[in-house]
N, C-alpha and C positions, 0 to 999 in steps of 0.2 A: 504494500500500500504506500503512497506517498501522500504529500501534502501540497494544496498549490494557496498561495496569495494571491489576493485578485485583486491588481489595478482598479481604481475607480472607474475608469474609462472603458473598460472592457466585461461589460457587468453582459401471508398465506393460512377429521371430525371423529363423532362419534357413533361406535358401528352396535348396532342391539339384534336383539333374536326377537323382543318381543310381539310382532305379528308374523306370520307365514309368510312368505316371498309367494304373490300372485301371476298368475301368468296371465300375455296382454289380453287375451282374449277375455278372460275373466273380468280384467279391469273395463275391459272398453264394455260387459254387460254394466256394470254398477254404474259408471258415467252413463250409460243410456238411457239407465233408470233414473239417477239423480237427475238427467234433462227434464225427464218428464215431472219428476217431482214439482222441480222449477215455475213449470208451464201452471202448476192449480195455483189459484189466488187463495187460498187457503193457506196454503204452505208457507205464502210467503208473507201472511200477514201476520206471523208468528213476530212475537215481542223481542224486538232485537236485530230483527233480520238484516244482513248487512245492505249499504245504498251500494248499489252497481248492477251490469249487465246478466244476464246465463250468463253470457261468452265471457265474462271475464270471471264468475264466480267458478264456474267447468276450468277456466285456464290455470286456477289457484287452488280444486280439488286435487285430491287423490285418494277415490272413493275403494274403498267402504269407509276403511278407516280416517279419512281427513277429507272434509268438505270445509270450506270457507263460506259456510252457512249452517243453521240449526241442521243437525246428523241427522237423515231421518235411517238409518241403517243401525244406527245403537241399539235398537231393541236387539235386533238379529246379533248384532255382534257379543251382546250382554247375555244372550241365551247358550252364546258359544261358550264364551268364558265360564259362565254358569258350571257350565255341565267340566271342560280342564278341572276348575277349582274341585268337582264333586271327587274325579278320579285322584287327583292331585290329594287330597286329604285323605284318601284312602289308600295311595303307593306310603303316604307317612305317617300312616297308623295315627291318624287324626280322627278324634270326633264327629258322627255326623250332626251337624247342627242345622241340617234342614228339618226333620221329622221331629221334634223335640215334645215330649209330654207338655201339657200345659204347667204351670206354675216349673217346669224345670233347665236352668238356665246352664248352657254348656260355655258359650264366651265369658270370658272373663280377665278382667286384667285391672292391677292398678294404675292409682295416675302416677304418668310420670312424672318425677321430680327433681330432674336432675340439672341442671345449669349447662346450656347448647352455647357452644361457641365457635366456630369454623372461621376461617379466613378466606378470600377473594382472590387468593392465587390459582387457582387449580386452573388446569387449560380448559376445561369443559365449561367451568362458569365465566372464563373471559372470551370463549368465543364468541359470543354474542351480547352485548349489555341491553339492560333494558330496567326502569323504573322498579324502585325498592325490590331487586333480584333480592330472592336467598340461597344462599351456597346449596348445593344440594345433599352435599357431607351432614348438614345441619337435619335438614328433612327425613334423610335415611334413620336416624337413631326413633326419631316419632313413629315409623312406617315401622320398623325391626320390634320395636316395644307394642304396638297395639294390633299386628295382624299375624298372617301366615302365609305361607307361602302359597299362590293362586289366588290371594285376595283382590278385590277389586277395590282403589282407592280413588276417591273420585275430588278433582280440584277446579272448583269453578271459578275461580277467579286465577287462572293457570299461566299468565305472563308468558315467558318463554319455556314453561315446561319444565322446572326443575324436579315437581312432585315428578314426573312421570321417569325422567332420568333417575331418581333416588329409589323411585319404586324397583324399576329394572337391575339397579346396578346391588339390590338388596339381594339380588341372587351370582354376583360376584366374593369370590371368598377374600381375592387379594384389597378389595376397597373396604369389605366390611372391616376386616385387620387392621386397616388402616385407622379404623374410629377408635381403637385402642381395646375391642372387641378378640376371644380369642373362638377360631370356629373348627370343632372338633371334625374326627374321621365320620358321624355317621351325620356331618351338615349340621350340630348342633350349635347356635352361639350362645356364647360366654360370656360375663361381665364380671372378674372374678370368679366366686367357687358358686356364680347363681346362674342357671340358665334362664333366658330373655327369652331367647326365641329360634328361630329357623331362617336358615339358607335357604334362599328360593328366589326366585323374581314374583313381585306382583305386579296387576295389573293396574291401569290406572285409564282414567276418562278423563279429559283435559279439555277445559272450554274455557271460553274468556269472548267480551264484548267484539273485542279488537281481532279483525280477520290478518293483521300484521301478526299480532302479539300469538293467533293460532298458528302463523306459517312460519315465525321460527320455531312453536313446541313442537311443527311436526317433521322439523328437516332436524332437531336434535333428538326426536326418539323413534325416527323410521330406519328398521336396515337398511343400508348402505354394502355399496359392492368396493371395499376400499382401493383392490389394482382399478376400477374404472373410473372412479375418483380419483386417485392418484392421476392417471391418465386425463384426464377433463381438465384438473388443475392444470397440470404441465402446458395444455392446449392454451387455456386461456393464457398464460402465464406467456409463452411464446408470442401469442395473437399482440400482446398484451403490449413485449416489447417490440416486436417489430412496429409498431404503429407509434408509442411512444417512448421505445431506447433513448433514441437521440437527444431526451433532453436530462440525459446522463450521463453523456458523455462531454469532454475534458483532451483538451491536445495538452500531451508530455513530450518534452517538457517543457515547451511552451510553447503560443500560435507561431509564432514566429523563426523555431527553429528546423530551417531546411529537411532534417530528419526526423519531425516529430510522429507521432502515432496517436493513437486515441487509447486515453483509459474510459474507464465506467466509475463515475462517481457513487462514492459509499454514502456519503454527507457531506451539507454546506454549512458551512454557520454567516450569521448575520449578524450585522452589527446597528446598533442604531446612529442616530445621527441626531449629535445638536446643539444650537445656535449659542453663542456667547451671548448673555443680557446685556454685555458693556457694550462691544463692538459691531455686536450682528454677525460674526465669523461664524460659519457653518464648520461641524469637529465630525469625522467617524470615531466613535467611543474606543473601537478599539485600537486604533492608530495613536488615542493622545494618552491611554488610561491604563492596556494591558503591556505587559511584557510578556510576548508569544515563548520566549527562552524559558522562560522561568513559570509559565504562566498563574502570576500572580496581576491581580488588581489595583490600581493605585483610587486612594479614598478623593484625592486630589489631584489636580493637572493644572500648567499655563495653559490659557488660549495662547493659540499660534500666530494668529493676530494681534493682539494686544497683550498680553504676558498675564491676562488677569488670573486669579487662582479661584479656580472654578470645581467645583464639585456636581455628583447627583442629589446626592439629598448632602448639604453642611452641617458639618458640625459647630455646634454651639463654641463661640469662641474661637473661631477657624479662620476668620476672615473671607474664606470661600464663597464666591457666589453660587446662589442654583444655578445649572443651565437649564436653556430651552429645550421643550421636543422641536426639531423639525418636523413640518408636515408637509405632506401631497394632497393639491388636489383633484380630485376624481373623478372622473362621472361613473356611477354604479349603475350597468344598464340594471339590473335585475330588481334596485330599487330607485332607478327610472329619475335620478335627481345624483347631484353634486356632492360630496363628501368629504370629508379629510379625512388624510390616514396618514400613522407616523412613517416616517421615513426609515428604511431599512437598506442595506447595500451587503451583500456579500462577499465577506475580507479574508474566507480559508475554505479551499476546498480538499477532503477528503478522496482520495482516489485507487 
């Protein structure tokens, strides 16, 4: 890597099991159906229903399990589940808690009461941000303490889907370990010398007002073919730079010399720009302020024009003046009027 000065003058998911891999023919019945769904005014006068086209509501399906409107396919898909869950509790010597005498109660669990605390690093919850997220490590300990394995958990106010990832990833051993959980040979988990719960994926039904806030929860808990993702990325990624490389690249070791080459810029950095109060001199902050060698800050500077001793913010008793921001002004088509904006110049490039 090298480093250029710049004259003034010369200015990348997550893969789950939890529904079937459908084949297209399959798909393209359910979207056929979903059209007609569309077509009754009944359907769509359902409370909530999103404002837009078919065509664009079909364009942002992918039915059975994900419509960018009220599901009408969840019955069917809850009768499926239904019946996994019955066998599901009975390959794990579970209870049945469908036929249950009157007055006799087989669920049971206390409240939890433990103190949840997760952080914001994990790659799954910064793939996407959105509006008071919760980590999904957080979620999973709620889901592990009050269900079982093939339960169904349902979150209506679902944002981007973390219940539904926590549900899913409740049947990985290496994440639950990671809650500080330990999970025995026959899938039991641990909490200390108490058993919690069971290994297992649950299910989950994920709705929310917002058909955005539906179509990240459903591109973070639908399988995924990851070599064809891998391959898609790389595609765009190519498309990507051949159409906008060039404004990455950098002549070494400089435009000017007869034998130079092109590198690929890593990073720029910017500097701002600003006006002496005494003299009106326009400064690049980092030509009067930093020391690139050393790269340390000076609290204080001369102007270059007039010697004054000029600071960003003074210290009390310095004698230092404020300087100015420089500005630009602009015209902003996009908010269609005049602007200003501070000045900025690029004085190191990365390469």
């Amino acid at each position: 890597m090298a480093n250029h000065s710049v004259p003034q003058d010369n200015l990348l998911p997550f893969e789950s099991d939890a529904q079937p891999q459908m084949s297209q023919e399959e798909k393209e019945v359910y979207r056929q159906r979903l059209a007609e769904y569309l077509k009754d005014p009944e359907f769509r006068k359902i409370e909530g229903f999103p404002i837009g086209t078919d065509e664009a509501i079909l364009v942002l399906s992918d039915p059975p399990y994900y419509t960018a409107c009220p599901n009408p396919f969840l019955p069917e898909i809850l009768e499926q589940w239904q019946q996994e869950r019955r066998e599901t509790r009975q390959e794990l010597g579970l209870p049945d808690d469908e036929n249950v005498p009157a007055g006799k109660r087989v669920y049971q669990r206390e409240p939890f009461a433990a103190d949840v605390s997760e952080g914001k690093n994990d790659p799954i919850y910064n793939a996407h941000s959105y509006h008071t997220k919760v980590p999904h490590k957080a979620i999973m300990r709620y889901i592990l303490h009050y269900t079982d394995p093939g339960d169904i958990v349902f979150d209506g106010f679902c944002g981007t889907g973390m219940t539904g990832v926590a549900a899913q990833l409740c049947g990985d051993k290496k994440t639950v370990e990671s809650l500080g959980y330990r999970v025995d040979g026959k899938g039991v988990v641990w909490e200390g010398d108490k058993a919690i719960s069971r290994l297992g994926a649950r299910k989950a039904v994920l709705n929310d007002l917002s058909p955005a806030a539906t179509f990240i929860a459903y591109n973070y808990n639908t399988p995924i073919d990851v070599r064809a993702f891998e391959r898609e990325a790389k595609r765009i990624l190519a498309e990507v730079e051949e159409e906008c490389g060039w404004m990455y690249e950098t002549w070494h070791p400089n435009c000017d010399d007869p034998n130079r080459v092109k590198g690929r810029i890593n990073y720029t950095v910017w500097s701002d720009v600003f006006r002496c109060p005494h003299c009106g001199q326009e400064m690049v902050f980092w030509d009067v302020a930093v020391d690139p060698d050393t790269v340390t800050i000076s609290d204080t500077w001369q102007c270059p024009g007039c010697a004054s001793l000029l600071a960003k913010t003074p210290k009390k008793d310095s004698g230092a003046l404020r300087v100015e921001r420089a500005f630009d002004t602009i015209y902003d088509r996009a908010l269609q009027q005049t602007i200003l904006q501070a000045r900025q110049v690029p004085v190191l490039i990365n390469y």
